[in-house]
Each structure stands twice: as structure tokens, then as C-alpha cells.
N, C-alpha and C positions, 0 to 999 in steps of 0.2 A: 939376774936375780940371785940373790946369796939370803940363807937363813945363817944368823947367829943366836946362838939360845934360846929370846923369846921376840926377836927380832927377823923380819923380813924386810930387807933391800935389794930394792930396785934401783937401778942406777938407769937404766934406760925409761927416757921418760916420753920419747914417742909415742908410744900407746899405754902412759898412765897418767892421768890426770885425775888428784881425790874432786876435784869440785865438780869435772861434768860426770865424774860416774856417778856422785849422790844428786848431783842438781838433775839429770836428766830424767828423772821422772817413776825411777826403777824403785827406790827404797824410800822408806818416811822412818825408820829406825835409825836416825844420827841426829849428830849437836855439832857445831860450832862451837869449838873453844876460844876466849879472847886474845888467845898467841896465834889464831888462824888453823890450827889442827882440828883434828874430828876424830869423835867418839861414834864410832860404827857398831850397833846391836844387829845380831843375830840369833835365833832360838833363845839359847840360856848363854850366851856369849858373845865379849866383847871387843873390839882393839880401839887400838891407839891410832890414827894416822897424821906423820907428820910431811908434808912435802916441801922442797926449797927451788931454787934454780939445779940444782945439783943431782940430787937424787929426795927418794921419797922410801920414807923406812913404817913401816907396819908392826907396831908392838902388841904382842900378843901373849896371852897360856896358851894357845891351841893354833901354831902356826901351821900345822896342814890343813885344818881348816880352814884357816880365810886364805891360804894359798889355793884354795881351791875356793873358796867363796868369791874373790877377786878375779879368778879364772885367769891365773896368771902362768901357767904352762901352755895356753894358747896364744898364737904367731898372731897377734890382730896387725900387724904388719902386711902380711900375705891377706889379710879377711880385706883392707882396704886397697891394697892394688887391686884387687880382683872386683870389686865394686868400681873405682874411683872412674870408670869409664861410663858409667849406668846415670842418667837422665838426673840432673842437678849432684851429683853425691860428690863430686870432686871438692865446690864449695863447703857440704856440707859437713864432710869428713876435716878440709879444714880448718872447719870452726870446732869441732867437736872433736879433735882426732885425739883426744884422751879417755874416751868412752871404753870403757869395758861393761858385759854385759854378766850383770853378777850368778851368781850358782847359790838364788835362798831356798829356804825351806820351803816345799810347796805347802806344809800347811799356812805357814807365816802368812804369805803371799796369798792362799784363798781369802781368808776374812782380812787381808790389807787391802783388795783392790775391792772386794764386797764395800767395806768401808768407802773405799774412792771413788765409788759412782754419781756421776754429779755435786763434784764434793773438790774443796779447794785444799791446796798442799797444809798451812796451818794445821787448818780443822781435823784435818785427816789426821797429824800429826801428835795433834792433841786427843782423839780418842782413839786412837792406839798407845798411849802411854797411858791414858788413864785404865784403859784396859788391861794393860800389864802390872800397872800398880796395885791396882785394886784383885787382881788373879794370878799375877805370873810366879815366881818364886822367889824371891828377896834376894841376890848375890850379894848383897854388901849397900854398893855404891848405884846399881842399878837394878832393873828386875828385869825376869826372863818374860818370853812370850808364852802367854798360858797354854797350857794341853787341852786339846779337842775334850776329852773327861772333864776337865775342871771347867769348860767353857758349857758343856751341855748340862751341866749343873743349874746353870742362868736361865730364868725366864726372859720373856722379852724387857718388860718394866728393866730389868737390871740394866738391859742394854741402853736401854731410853736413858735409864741416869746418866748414863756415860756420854752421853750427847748423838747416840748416835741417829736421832731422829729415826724415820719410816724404816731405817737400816734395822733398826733393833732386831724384827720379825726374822727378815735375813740373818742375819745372824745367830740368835736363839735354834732356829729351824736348821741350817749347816752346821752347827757342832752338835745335833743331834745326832745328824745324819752319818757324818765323819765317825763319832763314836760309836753308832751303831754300826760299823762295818763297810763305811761306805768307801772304796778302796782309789786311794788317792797313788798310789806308787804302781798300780798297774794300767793308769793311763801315759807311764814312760813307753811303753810301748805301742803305743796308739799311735796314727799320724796327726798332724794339726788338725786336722779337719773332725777326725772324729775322736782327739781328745776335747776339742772345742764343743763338739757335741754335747758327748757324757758330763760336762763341768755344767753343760746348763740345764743338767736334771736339778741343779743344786738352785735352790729358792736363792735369789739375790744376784744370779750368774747370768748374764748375757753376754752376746758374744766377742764384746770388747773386753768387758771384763775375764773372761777367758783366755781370750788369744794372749792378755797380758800375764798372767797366772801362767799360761804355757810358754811363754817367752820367758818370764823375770825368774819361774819355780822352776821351770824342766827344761831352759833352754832350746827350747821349739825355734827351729828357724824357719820349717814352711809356716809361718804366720805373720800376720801386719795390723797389730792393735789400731782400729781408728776412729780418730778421735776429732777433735777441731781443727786443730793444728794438720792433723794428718788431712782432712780435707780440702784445707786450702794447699798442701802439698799438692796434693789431686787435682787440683784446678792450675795448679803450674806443671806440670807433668803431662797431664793429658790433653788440657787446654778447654776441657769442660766439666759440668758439673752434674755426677753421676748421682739421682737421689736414694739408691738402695747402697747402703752401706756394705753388703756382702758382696756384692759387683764388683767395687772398689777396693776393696780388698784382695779378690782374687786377682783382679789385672795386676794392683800392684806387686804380687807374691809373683804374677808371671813374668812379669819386668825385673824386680830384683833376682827371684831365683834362689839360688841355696844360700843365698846369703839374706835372708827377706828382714828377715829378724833382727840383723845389724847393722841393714839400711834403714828401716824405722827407727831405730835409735841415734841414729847418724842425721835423720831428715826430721824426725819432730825436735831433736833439742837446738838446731839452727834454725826454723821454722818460728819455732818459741820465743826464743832468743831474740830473733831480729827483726 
């Protein structure tokens, strides 16, 4: 990896792939350009990414940030030897083995995955941009993601407009909370279990939705979002079918290990996928 002015390249392309790190399920803030590159939002910031056979260059104003957004001072090299031994991951690694698992904003990430409960990539996709358009801050060409203040501004009605159906209420009720104090960067120091906890004092928050909010915002890796896909995981893995979902999760967090978090991401986007 080399940064030139407002450019990040990577030349090694082992562990970076743009399509399975935005397809795998992590981020709804990007575009598809018709030259095949992608327009990546984060907070109030954007890049450019373009990839070929060769290498894959990231244009940016703020390249230590999406150098650290991208999580590209991490060996995912070493992350998949150390897995590729562990109950289907070898397959799944490589189908997916350009997954990195991103470093957003944990507010982003609360009201993104609030939004993705029971809710399809599209839809999702389309009322988080209308949500930034109609709240975030105009940069030119795109908008930023609004501030808990400006979001706790909204009744629920406002959210409904936005499509966000029975979500509204959620919504409304977490950027209250958020603004009023409700302290999202001292459950960095929480373990999975009991930042998963405290996330579902927050109206709209269960504990998939959690675990992924700890995974996608704080990089939690004792955690394993599960999901559909993750259950039929579960049913090839263990070889049956466990009906409390917290069960299921724990076994699989004790079979993956300190890597729980980047074998969910490795095993639902193959799962998905095929």
C-alpha cells in the first residue's frame, strides 16, 4: 500500500476486493459507477474507488481516513491462515477472500442497521439517502449522514415520510437518546456480550442488530450477527438446527474464536452468494 497526495494504492490484491467488501452486507453508503468503480460514503466523506487486475487505487481528500476506514494496516493474510482450518472457512475464504471488514462510524452504523431489520439491501439503501438528503449537510455532489441533534429534531411522521415504515418510532426514539447523552464510544470498551447488551436498551436494537453495530462500528470480534443465511450456516456446521438464536451464536463465537467476526463475514457472504 502506497499513498500519493490524494490517492491510496494497493497493489496487493489478496486481501482487497471493492465488490465483496460493499456487497458483503457491511455498508448501504455506495454507488456503482458505469466505468465499474464505486463512490464510498462515510459521515461527511467520500472516495473514489477504482479496481483492475493490477492494482486498486482509492481517491480521496481524507486518506487516513479511509486508510483506516478500509482497515488496511491490518495482515488479513495472517486473519485467514488462522481461520482457514476452522469448519467450512477454507471454501468460504476462497470465495470471499477480498473481504475486509470496514472501521464506520458507530453512529452511522446504529440507525443503518435499526433501518435493516427485516428489510432488503434496495430499500434500505434508498431510506438512508433519503435520510441524508433531506438532513445531512449538502457537500457539493453528495450529502453527509445527519447528526444525532439534527436527527432528534424529527418526529416520528418525519421518519414515515422517508419510508421507513414501523422503523420510524425507532428511529425518532434513538436520536433522542443518542442526543441526550446516551454514550455510544464507551461501549468500546465493553466486551461483545455486554456492548450487545447496553445497544439493546436502545428502542429498534436487538440482538442481531447489535452484534452487527459491534462488528461493522467497533470492530467487535467476540460476536457472530445471525441472521438466515447464518442459520443455514448453522445447520452445515453443526449438522442441526438450534431454535434460540443466542445458542447459536455463542457455539459459533466458540468454534471460530478470536476471529468470530471475520469468519461471519467470510461465511455469510459464500452462504449468500451460492
Amino acid at each position: 500500500m502506497g499513498v500519493d497526495k490524494n490517492s491510496i494504492i494497493i497493489k496487493d490484491l489478496s486481501c482487497f476486493n471493492i465488490r465483496h467488501i460493499l456487497e458483503c452486507g457491511q455498508i448501504f453508503r455506495f454507488s456503482e459507477l458505469p466505468d465499474g468503480s464505486f463512490r464510498v460514503f462515510s459521515k461527511d466523506k467520500s472516495a473514489l474507488v477504482r479496481q483492475n487486475d493490477e492494482e486498486a487505487v482509492i481517491i480521496t481528500d481524507d486518506p487516513d481516513y479511509f486508510t483506516k476506514f478500509f482497515d488496511l494496516e491490518r495482515d488479513y493474510g495472517e486473519i485467514k491462515l488462522k481461520l482457514q482450518d476452522k469448519p467450512f472457512m477454507r471454501e468460504a475464504i476462497e470465495y470471499g477472500g477480498g473481504i475486509r471488514i470496514l472501521n464506520q462510524d458507530k453512529w452511522e452504523m446504529l440507525i443503518s442497521f435499526i433501518i435493516s431489520a427485516n428489510n432488503h439491501i434496495p430499500r434500505i439503501k434508498g431510506i438512508i439517502q433519503r435520510l441524508c438528503e433531506r438532513l445531512g449537510e449538502n457537500k457539493g455532489d453528495y450529502y453527509a449522514f445527519p447528526t444525532p441533534e439534527k436527527m432528534a429534531q424529527m418526529d416520528e411522521s418525519f421518519y414515515a415520510s422517508i419510508g421507513a415504515g414501523y422503523r420510524a418510532a425507532y428511529l425518532a426514539s434513538t436520536a433522542r437518546e443518542i442526543a441526550n447523552g446516551f454514550d455510544l464510544e464507551e461501549i468500546s470498551l465493553l466486551s461483545g456480550n455486554d456492548g450487545n447488551k447496553r445497544l439493546c436498551k436502545l428502542l429498534g436494537v436487538g440482538p442481531k442488530v447489535a452484534d452487527c453495530i459491534l462488528l461493522f462500528g467497533y470492530h467487535k470480534q467476540d460476536v457472530f450477527p445471525v441472521d438466515t443465511w447464518i442459520k443455514k450456516v448453522y445447520k452445515d456446521v453443526i449438522g442441526d438446527n438450534e431454535p434460540n438464536n443466542n445458542a447459536m451464536r455463542r457455539k459459533l463465537i466458540e468454534m471460530y474464536g478470536e476471529y468470530s467476526g471475520y469468519a461471519q463475514q467470510y461465511l455469510f457472504f459464500n452462504k449468500r452468494e451460492n
